[in-house]
Structures are given as structure tokens and as C-alpha cells.
N, CA and C atoms as an extended XYZ file, in Angstrom:
261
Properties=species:S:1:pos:R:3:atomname:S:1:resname:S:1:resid:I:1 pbc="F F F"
N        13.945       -7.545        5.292 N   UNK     1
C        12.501       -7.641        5.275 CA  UNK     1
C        12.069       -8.209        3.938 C   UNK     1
N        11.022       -9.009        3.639 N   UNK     2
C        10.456       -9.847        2.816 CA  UNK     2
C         9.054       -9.379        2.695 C   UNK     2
N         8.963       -8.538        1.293 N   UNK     3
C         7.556       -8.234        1.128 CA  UNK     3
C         6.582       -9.145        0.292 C   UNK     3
N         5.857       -9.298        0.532 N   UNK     4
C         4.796      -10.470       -0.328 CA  UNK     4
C         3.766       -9.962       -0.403 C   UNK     4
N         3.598      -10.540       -1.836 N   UNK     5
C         2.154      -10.664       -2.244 CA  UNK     5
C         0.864      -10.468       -1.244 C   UNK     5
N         0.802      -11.337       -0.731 N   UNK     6
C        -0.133      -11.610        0.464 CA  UNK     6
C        -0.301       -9.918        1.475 C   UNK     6
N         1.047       -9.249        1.948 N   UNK     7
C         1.070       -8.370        2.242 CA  UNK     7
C         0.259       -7.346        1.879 C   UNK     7
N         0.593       -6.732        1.035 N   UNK     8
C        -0.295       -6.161       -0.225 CA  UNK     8
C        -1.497       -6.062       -0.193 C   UNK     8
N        -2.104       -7.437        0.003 N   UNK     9
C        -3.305       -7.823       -0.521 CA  UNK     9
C        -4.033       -7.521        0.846 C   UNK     9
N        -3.509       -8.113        1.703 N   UNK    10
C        -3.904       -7.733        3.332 CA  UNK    10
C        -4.268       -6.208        3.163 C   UNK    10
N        -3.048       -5.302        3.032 N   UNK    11
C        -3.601       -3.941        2.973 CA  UNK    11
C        -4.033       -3.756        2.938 C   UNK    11
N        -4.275       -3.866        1.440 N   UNK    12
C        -5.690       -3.682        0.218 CA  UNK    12
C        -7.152       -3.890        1.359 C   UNK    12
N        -7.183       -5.043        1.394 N   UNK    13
C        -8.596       -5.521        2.036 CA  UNK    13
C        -8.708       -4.984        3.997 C   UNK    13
N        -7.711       -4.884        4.338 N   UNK    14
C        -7.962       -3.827        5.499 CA  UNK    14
C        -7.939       -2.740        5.477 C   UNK    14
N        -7.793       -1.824        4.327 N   UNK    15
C        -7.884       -0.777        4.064 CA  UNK    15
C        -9.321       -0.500        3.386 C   UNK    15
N        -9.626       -1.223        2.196 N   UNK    16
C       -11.100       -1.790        2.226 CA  UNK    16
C       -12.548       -1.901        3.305 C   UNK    16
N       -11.801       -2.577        4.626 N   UNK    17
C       -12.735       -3.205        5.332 CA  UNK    17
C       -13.013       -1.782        6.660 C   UNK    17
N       -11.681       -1.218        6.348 N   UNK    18
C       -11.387       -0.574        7.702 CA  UNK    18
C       -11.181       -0.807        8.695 C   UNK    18
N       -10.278       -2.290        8.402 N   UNK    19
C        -9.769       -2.816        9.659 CA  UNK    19
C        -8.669       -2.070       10.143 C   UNK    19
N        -7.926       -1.478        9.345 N   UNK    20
C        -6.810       -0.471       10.266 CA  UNK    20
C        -7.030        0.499        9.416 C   UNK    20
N        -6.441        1.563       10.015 N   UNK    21
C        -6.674        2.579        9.473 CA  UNK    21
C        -5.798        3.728        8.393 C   UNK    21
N        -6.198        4.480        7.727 N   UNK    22
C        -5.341        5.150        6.361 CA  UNK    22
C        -4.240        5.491        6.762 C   UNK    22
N        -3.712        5.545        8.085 N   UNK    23
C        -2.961        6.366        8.297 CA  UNK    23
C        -1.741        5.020        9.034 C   UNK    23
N        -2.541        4.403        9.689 N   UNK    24
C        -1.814        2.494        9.815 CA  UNK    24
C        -1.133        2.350        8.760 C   UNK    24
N        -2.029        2.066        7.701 N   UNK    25
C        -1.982        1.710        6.467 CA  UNK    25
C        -0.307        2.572        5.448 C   UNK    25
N        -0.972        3.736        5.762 N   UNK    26
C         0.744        4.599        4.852 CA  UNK    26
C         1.420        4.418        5.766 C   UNK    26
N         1.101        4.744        7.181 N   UNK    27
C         2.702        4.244        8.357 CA  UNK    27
C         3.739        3.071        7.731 C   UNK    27
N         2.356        2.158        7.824 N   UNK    28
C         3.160        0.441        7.300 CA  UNK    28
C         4.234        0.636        5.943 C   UNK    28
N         3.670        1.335        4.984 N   UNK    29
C         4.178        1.359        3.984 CA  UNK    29
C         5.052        2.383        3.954 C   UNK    29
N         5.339        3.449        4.526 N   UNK    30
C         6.450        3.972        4.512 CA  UNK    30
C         7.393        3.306        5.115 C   UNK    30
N         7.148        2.502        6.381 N   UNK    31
C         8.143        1.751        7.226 CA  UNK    31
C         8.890        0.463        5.982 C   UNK    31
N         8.177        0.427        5.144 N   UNK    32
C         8.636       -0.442        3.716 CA  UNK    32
C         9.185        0.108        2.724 C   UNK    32
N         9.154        1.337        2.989 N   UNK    33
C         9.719        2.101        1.923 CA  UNK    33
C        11.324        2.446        2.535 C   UNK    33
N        11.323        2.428        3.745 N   UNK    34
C        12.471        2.690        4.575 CA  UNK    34
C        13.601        1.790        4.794 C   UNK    34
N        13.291        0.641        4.367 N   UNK    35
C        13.615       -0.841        4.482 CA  UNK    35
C        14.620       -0.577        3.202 C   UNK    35
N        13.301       -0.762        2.275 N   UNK    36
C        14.019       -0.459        0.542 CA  UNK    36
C        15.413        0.579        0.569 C   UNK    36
N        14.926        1.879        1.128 N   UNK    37
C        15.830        2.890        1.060 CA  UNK    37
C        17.463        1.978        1.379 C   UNK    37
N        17.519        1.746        2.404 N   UNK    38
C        18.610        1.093        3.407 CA  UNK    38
C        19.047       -0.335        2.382 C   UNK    38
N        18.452       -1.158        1.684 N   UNK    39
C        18.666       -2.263        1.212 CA  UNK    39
C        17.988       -3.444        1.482 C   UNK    39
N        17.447       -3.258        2.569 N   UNK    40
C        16.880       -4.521        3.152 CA  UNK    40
C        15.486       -5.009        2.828 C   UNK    40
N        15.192       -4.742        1.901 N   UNK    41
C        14.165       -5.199        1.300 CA  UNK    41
C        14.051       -5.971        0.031 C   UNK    41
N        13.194       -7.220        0.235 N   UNK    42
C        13.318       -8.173       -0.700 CA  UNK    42
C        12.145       -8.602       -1.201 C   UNK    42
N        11.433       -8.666       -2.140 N   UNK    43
C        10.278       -8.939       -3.145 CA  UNK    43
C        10.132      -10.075       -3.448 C   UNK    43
N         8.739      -11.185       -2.877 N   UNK    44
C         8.292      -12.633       -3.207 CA  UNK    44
C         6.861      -11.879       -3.833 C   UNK    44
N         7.352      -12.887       -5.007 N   UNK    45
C         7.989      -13.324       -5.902 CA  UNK    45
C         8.839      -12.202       -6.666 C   UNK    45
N         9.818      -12.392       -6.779 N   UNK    46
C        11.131      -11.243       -7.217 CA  UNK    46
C        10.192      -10.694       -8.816 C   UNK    46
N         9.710      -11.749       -9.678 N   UNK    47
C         9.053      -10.868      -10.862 CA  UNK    47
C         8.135      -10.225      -10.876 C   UNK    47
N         7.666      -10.037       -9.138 N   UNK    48
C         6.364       -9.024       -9.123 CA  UNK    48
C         6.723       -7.510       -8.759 C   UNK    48
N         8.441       -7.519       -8.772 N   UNK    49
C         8.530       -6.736       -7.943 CA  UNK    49
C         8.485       -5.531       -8.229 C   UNK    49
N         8.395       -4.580       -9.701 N   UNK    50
C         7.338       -3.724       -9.957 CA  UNK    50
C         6.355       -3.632       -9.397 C   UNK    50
N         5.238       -4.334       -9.573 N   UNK    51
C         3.952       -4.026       -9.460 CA  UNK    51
C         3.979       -3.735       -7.620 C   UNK    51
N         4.420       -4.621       -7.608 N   UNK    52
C         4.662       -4.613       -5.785 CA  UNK    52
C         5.017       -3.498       -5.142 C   UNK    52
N         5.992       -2.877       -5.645 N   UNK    53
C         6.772       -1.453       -5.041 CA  UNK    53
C         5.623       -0.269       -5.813 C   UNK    53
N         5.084       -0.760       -6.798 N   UNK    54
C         3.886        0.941       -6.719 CA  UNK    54
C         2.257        0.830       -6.405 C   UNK    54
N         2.716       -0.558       -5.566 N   UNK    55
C         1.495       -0.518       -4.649 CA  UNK    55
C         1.755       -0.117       -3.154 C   UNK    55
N         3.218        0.107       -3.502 N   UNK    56
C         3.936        0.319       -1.402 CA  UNK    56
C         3.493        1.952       -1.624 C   UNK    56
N         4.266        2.476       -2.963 N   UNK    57
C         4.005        4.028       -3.134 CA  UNK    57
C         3.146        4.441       -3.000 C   UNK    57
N         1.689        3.994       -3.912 N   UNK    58
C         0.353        4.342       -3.394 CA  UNK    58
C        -0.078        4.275       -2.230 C   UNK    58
N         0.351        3.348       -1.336 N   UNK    59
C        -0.242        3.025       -0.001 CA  UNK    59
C         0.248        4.237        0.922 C   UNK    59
N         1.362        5.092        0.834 N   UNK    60
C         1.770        5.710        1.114 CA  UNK    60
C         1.132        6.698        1.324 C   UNK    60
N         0.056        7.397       -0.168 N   UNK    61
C        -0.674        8.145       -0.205 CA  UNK    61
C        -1.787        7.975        0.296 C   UNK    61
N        -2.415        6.848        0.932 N   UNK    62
C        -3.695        6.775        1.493 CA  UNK    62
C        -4.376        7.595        2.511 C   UNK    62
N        -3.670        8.394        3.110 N   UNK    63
C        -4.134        9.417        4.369 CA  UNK    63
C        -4.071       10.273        3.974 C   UNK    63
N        -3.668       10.779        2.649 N   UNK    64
C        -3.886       12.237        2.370 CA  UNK    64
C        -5.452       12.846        2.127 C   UNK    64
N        -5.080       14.035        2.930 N   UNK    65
C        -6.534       14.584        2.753 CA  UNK    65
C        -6.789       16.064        1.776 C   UNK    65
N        -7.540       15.995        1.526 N   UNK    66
C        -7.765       17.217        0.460 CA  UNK    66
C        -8.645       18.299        1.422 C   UNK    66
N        -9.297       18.107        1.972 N   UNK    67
C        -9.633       18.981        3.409 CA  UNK    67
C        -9.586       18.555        4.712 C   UNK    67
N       -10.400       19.392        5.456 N   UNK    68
C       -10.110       18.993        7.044 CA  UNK    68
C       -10.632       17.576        7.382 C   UNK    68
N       -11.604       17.319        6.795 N   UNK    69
C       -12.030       16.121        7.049 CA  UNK    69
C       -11.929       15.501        6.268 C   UNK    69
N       -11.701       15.430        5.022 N   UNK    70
C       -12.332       14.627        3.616 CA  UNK    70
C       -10.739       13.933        2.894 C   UNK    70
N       -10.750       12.791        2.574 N   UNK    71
C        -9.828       12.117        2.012 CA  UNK    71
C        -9.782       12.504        0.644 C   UNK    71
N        -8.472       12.347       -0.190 N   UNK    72
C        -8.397       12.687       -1.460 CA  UNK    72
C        -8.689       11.558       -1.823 C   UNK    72
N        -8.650       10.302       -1.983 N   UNK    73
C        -9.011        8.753       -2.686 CA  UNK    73
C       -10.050        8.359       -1.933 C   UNK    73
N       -10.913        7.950       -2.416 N   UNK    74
C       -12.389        6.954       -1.807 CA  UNK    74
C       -11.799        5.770       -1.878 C   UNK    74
N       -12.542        4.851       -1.090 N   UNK    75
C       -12.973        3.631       -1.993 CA  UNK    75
C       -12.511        2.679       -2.970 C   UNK    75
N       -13.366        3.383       -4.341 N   UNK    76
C       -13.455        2.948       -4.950 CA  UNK    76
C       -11.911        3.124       -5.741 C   UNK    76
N       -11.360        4.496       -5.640 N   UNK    77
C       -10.023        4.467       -6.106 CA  UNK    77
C        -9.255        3.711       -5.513 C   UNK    77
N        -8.829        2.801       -4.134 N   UNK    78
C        -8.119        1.475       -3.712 CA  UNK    78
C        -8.560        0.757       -4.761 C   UNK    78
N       -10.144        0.307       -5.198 N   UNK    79
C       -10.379       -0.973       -5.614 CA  UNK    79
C        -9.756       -0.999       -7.308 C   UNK    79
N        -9.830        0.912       -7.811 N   UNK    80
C        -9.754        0.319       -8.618 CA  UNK    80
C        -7.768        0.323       -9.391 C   UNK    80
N        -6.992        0.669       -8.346 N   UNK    81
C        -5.321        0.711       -8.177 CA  UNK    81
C        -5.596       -0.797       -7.998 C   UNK    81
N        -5.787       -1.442       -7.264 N   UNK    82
C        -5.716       -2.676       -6.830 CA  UNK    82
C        -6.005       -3.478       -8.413 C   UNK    82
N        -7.071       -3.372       -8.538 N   UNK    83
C        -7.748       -4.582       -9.880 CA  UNK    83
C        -6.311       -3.869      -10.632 C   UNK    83
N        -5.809       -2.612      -10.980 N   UNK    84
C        -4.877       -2.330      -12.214 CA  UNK    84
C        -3.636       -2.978      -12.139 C   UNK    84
N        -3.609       -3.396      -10.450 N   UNK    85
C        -1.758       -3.447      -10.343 CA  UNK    85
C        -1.574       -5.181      -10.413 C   UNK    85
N        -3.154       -5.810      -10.051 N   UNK    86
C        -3.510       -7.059      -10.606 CA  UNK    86
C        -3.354       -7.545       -8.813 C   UNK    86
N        -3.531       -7.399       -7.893 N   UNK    87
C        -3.408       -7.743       -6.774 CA  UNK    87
C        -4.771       -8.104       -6.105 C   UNK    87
């Protein structure tokens, strides 16, 4: 599997838009994290590939909830992981 940039960024902004949902969203990224585990995971552009893998980790955390209804991250905490990780 071949993770990209673009990937990422998709997230980001459907996670944003609420085109899929928090829980889409960490599915996807654990299913990337599972990849990694096994070996099969490969990073375009290879020198992003920090920033890249602790934006898979965070994404991970996106469905967590701090109560029955209520998410632990808003918003504004995607936008502002995103602007930090430079994506």
C-alpha cells in the first residue's frame, strides 16, 4: 500500500466537511496502520514520512468520545493538527 500526501489531505477535508464520517475516518486509518504493522506500507514522498505517519495516528483518534454523545476533538483541533503537521 502507497500512502500519499493527497490521502491525508482528503481525510483532513472529509473529515472537515463531513463527508465521511469520524469513525470512516479512524477505520481508514487504522486499516493503514495495519498495513505498516505487516510491512506493506510505503510513504510518497518517502521524506514526508514522519509527518505522514502522525497524521495516520491522530486520525486514529478521531472517534473518540469523551461522553455519550460528545467528541473529545472539535473542529477546530483537525484544523489546527493539520496546519502543524503542514498538510
Amino acid at each position: 500500500m502507497v500512502l500519499r500526501v493527497v490521502d491525508l489531505q482528503r481525510a483532513f477535508d472529509d473529515l472537515l466537511s463531513e463527508a465521511r464520517t469520524r469513525e470512516d475516518i479512524s477505520d481508514w486509518a487504522r486499516s493503514v496502520r495495519l498495513e505498516n504493522d505487516a510491512g506493506r506500507l510505503t510513504f510518497e514522498p518517502a521524506e514526508m514520512r514522519d509527518r505522514l505517519w502522525r497524521a495516520v495516528l491522530y486520525m486514529e483518534g478521531v472517534d473518540l468520545k469523551d461522553g455519550p454523545s460528545s467528541y473529545l476533538h472539535v473542529p477546530d483541533d483537525f484544523r489546527e493538527y493539520r496546519a502543524r503537521l503542514g498538510l
